[in-house]
ZAFI-656240 format. One record per residue: residue number from 1; residue in one letter; x, y, z of N, C-alpha, C, O, CB in turn. Coordinates in steps of 0.02 Angstrom, whole numbers, plus 50000, padded with zeros to 5 digits. Glycine has a CB too. Layout:
<nodes>
<node NUM 'a' <X Y Z> <X Y Z> <X Y Z> <X Y Z> <X Y Z>>
...
</nodes>
This chain:
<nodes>
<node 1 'x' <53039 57616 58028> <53015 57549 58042> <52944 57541 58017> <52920 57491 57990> <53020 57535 58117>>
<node 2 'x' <52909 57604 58034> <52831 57600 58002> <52822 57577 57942> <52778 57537 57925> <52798 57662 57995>>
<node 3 'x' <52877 57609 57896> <52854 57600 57811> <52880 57515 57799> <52851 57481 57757> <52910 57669 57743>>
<node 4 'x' <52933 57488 57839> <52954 57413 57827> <52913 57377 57845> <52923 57318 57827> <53009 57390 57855>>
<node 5 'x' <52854 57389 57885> <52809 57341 57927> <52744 57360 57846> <52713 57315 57817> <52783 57378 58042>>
<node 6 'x' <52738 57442 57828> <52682 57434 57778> <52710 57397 57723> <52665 57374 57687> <52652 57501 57753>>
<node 7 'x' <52765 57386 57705> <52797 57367 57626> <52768 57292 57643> <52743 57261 57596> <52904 57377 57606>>
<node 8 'x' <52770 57264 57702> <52763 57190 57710> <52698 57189 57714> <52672 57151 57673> <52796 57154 57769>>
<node 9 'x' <52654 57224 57758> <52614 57225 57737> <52563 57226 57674> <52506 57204 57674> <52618 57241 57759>>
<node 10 'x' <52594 57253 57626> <52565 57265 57570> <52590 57192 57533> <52552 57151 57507> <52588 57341 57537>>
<node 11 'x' <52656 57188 57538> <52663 57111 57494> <52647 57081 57513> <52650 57031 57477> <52708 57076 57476>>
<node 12 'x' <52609 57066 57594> <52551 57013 57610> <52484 57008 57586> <52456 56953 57581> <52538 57014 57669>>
<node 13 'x' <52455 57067 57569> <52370 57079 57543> <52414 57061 57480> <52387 57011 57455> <52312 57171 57551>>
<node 14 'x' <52469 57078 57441> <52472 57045 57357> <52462 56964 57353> <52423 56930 57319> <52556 57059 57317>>
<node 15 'x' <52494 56954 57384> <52516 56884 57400> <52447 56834 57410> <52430 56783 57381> <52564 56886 57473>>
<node 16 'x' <52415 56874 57465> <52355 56840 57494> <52303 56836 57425> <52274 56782 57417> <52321 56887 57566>>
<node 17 'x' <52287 56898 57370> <52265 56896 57333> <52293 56832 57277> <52261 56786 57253> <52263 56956 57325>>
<node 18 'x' <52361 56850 57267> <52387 56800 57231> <52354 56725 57223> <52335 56687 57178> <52447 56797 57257>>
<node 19 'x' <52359 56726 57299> <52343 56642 57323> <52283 56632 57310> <52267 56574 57297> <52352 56618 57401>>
<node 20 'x' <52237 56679 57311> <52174 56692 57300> <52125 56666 57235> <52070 56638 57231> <52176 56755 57303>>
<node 21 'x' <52191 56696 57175> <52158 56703 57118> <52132 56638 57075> <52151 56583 57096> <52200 56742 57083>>
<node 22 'x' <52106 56639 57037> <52059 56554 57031> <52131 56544 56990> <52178 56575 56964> <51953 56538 56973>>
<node 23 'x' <52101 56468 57005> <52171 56429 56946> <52116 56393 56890> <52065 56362 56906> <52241 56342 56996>>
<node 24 'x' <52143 56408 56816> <52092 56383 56760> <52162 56316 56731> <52221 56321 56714> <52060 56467 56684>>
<node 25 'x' <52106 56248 56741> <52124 56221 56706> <52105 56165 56663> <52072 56123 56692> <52154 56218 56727>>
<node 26 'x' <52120 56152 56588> <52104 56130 56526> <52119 56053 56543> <52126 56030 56599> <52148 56168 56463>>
<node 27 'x' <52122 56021 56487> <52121 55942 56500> <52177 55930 56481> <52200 55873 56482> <52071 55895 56466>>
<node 28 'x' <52217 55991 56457> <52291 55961 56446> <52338 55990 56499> <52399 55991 56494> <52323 55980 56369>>
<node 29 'x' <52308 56010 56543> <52349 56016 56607> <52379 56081 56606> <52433 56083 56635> <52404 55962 56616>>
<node 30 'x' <52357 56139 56578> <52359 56216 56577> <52334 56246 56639> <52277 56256 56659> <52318 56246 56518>>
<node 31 'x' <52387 56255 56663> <52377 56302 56733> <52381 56381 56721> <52419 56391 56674> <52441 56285 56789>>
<node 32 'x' <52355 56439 56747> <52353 56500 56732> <52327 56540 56810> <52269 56540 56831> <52304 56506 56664>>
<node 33 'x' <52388 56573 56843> <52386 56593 56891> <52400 56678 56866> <52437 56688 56818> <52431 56551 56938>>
<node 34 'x' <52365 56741 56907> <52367 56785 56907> <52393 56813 56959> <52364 56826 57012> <52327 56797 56890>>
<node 35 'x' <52487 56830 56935> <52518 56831 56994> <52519 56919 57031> <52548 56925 57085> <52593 56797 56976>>
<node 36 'x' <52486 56980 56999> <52459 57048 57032> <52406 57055 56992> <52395 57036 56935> <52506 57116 57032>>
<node 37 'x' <52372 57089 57035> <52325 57157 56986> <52313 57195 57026> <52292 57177 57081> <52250 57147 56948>>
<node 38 'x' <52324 57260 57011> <52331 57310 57059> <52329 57383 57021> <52343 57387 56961> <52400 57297 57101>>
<node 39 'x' <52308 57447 57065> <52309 57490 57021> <52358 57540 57049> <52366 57596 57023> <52243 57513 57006>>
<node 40 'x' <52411 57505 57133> <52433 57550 57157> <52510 57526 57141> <52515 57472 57112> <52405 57563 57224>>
<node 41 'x' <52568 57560 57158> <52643 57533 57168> <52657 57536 57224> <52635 57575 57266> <52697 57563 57136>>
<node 42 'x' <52706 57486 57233> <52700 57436 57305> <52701 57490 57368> <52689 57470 57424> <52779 57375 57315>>
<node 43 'x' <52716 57564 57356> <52722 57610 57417> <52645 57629 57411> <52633 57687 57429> <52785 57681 57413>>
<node 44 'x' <52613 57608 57399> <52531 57639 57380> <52509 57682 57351> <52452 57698 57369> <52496 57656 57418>>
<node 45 'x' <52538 57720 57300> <52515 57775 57266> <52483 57753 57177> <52515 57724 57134> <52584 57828 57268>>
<node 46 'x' <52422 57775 57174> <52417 57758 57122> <52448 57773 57046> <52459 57830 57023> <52374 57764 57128>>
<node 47 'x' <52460 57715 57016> <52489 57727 56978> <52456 57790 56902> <52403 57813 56880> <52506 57659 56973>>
<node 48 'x' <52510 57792 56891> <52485 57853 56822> <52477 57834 56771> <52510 57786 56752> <52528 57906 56799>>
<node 49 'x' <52426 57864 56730> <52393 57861 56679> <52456 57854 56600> <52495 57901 56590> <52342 57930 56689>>
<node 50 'x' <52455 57812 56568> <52488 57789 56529> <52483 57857 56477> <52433 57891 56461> <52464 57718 56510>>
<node 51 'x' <52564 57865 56454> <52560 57917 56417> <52524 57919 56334> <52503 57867 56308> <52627 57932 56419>>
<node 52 'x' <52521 57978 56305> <52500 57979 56238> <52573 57952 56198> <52628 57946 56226> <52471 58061 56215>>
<node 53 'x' <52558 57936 56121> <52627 57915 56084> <52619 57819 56094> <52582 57780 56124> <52714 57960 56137>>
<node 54 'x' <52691 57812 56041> <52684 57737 56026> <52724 57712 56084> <52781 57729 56102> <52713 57711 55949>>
<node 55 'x' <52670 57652 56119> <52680 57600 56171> <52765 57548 56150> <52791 57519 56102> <52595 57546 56168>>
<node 56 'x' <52778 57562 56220> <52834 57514 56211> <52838 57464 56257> <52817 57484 56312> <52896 57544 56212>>
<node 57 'x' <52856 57406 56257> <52850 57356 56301> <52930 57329 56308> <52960 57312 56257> <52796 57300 56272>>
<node 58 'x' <52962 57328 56373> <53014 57315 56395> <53034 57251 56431> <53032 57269 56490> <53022 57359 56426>>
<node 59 'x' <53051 57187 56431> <53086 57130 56481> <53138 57154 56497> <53179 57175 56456> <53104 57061 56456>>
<node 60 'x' <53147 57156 56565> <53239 57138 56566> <53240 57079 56624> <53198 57071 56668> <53301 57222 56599>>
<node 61 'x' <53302 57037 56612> <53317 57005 56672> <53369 57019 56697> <53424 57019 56670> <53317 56946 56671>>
<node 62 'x' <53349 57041 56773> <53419 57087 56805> <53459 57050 56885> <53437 57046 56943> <53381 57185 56833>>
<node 63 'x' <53518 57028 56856> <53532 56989 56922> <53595 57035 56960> <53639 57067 56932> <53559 56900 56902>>
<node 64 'x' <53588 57029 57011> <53621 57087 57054> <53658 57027 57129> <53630 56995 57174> <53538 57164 57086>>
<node 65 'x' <53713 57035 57113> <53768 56978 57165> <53746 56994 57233> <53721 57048 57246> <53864 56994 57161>>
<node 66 'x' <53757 56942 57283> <53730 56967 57355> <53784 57033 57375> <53846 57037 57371> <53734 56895 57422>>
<node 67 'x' <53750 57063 57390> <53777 57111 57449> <53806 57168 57391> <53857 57199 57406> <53850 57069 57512>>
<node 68 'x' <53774 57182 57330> <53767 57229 57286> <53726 57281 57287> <53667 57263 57292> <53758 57206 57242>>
<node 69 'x' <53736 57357 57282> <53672 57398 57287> <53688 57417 57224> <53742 57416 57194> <53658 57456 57346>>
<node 70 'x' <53606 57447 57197> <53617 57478 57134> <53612 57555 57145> <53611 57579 57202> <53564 57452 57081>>
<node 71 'x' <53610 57587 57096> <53619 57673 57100> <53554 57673 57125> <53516 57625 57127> <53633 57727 57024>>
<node 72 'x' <53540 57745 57150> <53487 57788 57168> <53472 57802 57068> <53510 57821 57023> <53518 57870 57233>>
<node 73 'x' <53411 57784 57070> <53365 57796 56999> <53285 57806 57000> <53249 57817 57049> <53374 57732 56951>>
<node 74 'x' <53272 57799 56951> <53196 57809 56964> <53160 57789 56881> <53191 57784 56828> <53178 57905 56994>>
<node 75 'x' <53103 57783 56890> <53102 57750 56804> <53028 57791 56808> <52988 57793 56856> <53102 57635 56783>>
<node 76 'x' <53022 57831 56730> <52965 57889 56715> <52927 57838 56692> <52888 57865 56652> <52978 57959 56660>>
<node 77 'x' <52914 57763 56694> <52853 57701 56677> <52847 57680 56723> <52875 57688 56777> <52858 57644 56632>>
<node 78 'x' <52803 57645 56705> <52752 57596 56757> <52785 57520 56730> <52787 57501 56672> <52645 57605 56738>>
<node 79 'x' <52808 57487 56787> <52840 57427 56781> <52835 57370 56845> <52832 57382 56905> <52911 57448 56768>>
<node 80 'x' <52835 57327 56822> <52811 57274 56872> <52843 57219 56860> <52835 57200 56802> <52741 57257 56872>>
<node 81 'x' <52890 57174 56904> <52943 57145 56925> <52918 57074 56958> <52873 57078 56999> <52980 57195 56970>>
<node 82 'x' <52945 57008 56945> <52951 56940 56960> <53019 56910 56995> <53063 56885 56960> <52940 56908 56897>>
<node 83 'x' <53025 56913 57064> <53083 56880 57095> <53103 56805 57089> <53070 56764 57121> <53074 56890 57158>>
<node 84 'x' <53152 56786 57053> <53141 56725 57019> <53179 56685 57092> <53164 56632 57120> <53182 56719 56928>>
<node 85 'x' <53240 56743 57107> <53302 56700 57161> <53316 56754 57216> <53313 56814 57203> <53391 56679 57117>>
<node 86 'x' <53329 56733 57268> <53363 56794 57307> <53292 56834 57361> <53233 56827 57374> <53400 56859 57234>>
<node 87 'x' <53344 56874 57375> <53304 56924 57416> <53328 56982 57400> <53388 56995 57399> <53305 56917 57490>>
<node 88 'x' <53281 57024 57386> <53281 57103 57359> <53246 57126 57400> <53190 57109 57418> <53256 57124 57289>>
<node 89 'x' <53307 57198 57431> <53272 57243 57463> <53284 57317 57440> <53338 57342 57426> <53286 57234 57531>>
<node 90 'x' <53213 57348 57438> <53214 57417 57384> <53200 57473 57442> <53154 57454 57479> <53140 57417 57311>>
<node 91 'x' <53224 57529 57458> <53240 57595 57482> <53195 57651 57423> <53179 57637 57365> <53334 57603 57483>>
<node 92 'x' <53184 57712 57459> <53175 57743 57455> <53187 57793 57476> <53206 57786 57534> <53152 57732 57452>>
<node 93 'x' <53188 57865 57454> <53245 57916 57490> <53199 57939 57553> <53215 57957 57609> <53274 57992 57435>>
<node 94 'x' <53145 57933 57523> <53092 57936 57592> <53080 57898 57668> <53048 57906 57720> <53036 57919 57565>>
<node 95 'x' <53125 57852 57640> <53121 57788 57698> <53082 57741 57709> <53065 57715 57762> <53117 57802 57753>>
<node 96 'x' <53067 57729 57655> <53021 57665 57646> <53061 57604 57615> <53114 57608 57584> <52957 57683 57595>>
<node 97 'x' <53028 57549 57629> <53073 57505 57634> <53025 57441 57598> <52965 57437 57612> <53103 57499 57715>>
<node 98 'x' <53044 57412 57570> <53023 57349 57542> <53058 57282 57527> <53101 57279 57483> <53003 57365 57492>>
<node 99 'x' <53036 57213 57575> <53063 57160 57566> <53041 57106 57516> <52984 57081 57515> <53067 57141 57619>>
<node 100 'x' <53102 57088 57468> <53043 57031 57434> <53086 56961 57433> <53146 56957 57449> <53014 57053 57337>>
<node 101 'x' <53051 56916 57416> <53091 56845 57437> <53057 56820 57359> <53003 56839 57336> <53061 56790 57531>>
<node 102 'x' <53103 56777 57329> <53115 56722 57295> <53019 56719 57279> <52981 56712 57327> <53166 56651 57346>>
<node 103 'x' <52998 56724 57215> <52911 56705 57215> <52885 56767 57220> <52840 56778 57180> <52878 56655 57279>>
<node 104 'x' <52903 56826 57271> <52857 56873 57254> <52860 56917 57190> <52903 56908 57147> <52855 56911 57303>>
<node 105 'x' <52799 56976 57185> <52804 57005 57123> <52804 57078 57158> <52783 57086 57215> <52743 56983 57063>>
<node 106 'x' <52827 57127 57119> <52821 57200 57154> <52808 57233 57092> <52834 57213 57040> <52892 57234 57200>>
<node 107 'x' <52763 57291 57095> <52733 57341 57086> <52773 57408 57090> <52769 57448 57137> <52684 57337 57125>>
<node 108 'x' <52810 57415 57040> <52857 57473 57056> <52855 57549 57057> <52831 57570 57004> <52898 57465 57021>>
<node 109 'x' <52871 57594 57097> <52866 57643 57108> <52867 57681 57050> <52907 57662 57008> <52901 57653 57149>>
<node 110 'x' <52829 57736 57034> <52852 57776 56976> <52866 57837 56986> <52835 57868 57029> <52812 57778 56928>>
<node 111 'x' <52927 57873 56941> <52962 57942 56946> <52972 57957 57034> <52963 58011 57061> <52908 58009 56904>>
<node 112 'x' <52989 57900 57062> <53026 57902 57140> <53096 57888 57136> <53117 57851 57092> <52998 57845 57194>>
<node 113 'x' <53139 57918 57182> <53200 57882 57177> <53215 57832 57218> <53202 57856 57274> <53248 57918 57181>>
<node 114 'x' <53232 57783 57225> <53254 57722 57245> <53315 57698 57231> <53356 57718 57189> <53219 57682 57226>>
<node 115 'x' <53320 57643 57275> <53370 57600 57260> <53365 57531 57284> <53331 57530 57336> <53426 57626 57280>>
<node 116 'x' <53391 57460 57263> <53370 57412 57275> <53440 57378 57296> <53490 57389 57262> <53327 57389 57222>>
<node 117 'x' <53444 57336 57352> <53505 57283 57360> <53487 57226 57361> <53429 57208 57371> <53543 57286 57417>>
<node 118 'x' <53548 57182 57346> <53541 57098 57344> <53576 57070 57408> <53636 57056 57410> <53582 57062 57271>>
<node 119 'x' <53519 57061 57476> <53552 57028 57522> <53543 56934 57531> <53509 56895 57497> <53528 57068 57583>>
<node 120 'x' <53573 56924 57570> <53600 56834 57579> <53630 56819 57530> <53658 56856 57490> <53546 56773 57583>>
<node 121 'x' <53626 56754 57530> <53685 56730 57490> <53678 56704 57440> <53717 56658 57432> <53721 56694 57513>>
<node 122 'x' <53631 56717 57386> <53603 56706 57311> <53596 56761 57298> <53582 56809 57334> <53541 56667 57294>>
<node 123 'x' <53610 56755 57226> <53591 56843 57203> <53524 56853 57191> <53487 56807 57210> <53626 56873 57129>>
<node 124 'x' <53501 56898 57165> <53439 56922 57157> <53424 56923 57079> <53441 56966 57038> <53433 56990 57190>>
<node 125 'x' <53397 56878 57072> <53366 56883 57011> <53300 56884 56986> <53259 56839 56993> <53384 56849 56987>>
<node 126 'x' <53289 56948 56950> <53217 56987 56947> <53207 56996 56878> <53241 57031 56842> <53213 57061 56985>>
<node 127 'x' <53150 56959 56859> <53110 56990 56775> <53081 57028 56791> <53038 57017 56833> <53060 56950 56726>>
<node 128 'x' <53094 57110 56759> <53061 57148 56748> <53002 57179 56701> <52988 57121 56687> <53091 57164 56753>>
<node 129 'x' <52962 57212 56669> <52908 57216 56628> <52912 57281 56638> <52907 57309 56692> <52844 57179 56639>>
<node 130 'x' <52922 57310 56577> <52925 57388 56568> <52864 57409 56524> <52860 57385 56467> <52997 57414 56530>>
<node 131 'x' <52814 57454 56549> <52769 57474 56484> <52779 57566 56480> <52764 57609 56522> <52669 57446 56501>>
<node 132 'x' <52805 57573 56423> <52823 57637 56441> <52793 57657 56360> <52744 57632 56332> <52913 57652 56469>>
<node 133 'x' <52839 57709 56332> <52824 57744 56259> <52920 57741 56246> <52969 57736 56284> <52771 57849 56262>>
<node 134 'x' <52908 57748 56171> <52984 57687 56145> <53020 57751 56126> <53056 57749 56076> <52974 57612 56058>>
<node 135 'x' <53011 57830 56172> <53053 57866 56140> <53080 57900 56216> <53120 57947 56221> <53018 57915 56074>>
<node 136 'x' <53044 57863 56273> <53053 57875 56352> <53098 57827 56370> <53103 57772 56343> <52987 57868 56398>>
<node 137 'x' <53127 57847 56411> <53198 57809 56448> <53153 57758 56506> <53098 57775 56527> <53266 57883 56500>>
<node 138 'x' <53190 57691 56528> <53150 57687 56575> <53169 57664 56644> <53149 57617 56678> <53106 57655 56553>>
<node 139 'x' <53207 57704 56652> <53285 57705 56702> <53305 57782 56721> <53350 57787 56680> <53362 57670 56650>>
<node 140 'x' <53304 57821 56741> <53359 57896 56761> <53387 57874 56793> <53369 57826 56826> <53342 57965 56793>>
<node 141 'x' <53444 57901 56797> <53506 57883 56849> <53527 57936 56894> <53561 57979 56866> <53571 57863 56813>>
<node 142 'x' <53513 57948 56974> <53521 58019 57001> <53608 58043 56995> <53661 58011 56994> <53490 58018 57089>>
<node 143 'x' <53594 58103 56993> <53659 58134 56963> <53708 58140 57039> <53765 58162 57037> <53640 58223 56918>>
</nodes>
């Protein structure tokens, strides 16, 4: 229960920052919100130092039906995620727990294993942002 009360916790100080961050805008009506900056992933550990070798940059958009879990995986990058629909909730084998709703952004764990489900009754749909090196996987799948 501790780690579900810190996961919320923590997507409240993102959030609160979120709301925080200045809004710049031009005369043609250009809005520019800075939706994280952070140096930790959402369980608080700081994140790791970007490898040597050529940079690769990853999108995916991943929609997952309600009441879907995905595998236990873990991804060897640093990646950071936009909840477009839904509610996503991400596990850890550790027992940590993280809720996100429709608008938030998460900070994803790296070389942890996890797993994420799509509860209520919209699926979950999440843009992801992968920055990894283009000869690294950025997904394992536990065996």
């Amino acid at each position: 229960m501790r780690y579900v009360i810190y996961g919320k916790i923590f997507v409240a100080v993102c959030m609160l920052q979120l709301f925080s961050a200045p809004l710049a805008a031009d005369s043609g009506g250009i809005q520019i919100r800075e939706l994280v900056r952070t140096e930790r992933s959402w369980d608080g550990n700081l994140l790791p130092a970007y490898p040597e070798g050529q940079p690769e940059i990853r999108v995916l958009s991943i929609v997952i039906a309600p009441g879907e879990k995905l595998p236990i995986h873990r991804h060897p990058v640093i990646n950071a995620g936009y909840l477009l629909s839904g509610h996503l909730r991400v596990h850890t084998l550790d027992g940590r727990v993280l809720d996100l709703q429709a608008g938030e952004t998460v900070v994803e764990v790296v070389d942890v294993w996890h797993w994420g489900e799509s509860l209520g009754e919209d699926p979950a749909h999440i843009i992801v942002f992968y920055a990894g090196r283009a000869d690294v996987p950025i997904t394992t799948l536990r065996e």
